[in-house]
N, C-alpha and C positions, 0 to 999 in steps of 0.2 A: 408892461407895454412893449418892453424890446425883443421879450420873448414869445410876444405873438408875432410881432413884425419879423420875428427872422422863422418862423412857424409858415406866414404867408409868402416869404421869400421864397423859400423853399420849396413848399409847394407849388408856386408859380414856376420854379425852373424846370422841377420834375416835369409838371405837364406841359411845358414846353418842348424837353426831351421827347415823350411820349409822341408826340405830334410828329415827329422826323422817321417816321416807319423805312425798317429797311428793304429794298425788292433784293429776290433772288431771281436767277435765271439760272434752267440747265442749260450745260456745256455741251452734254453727249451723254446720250442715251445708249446704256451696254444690251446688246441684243441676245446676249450669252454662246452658246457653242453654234446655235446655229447660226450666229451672224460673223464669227470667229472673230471678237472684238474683245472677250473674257468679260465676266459677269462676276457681279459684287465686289466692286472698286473698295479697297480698304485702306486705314490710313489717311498720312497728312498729304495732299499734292506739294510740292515744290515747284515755286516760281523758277525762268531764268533773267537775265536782263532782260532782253527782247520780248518777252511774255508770253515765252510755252510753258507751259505746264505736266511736270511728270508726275505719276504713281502708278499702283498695283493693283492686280485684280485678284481676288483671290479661288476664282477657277475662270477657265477657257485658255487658251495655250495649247503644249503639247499632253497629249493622255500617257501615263506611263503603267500602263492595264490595271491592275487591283488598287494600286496605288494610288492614282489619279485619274477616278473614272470622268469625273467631268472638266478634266482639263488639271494643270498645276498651278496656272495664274499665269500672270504677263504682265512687262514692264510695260507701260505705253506714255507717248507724248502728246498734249494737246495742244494745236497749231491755230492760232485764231489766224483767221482767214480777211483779206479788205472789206466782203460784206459782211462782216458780223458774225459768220458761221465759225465753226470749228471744225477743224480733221483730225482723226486720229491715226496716230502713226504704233508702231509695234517697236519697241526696242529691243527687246526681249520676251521669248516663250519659254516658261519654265518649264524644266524638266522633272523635277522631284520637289514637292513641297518645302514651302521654307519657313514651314510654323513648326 
């Protein structure tokens, strides 16, 4: 009997969990070379206290001809904004790949 009862327990918490679905929201949408924002964001972002958010893009930035014809990547910052929005800022244009 206690091994059904902790069977129903359990069950009960699971789908309790299940029930809490999480929402995502995008931040910012990479528009790639022609929006010069860099395209295909890779990697973990990093928080700061205040809650920008940085990472990498792994092309748009500077072109270094054969090298990097669709850019090298770009460091960038994301700035929430008082309505809700976010901007992005450039920290850095790569020069030369860093893979």
């Amino acid at each position: 009997m206690r091994k059904i009862l902790f069977h129903v327990a359990v069950l009960m918490l699971l789908s309790c969990g299940l029930t809490f679905a999480q929402q995502y929201k995008v931040l910012w949408s990479f528009g790639g070379a022609a929006a010069g924002d860099g395209a295909q964001p890779m990697g973990q972002l990093v928080a700061d206290a205040v809650g920008n958010l940085y990472g990498t893009t792994y092309y748009g930035g500077s072109t270094n001809g054969a090298i990097c014809s669709g850019g090298c990547g770009t460091v960038f910052e994301l700035s929430p904004s008082k309505d809700g929005s976010w901007r992005i800022g450039h920290l850095h244009f790569l020069r030369e790949p860093c893979w």
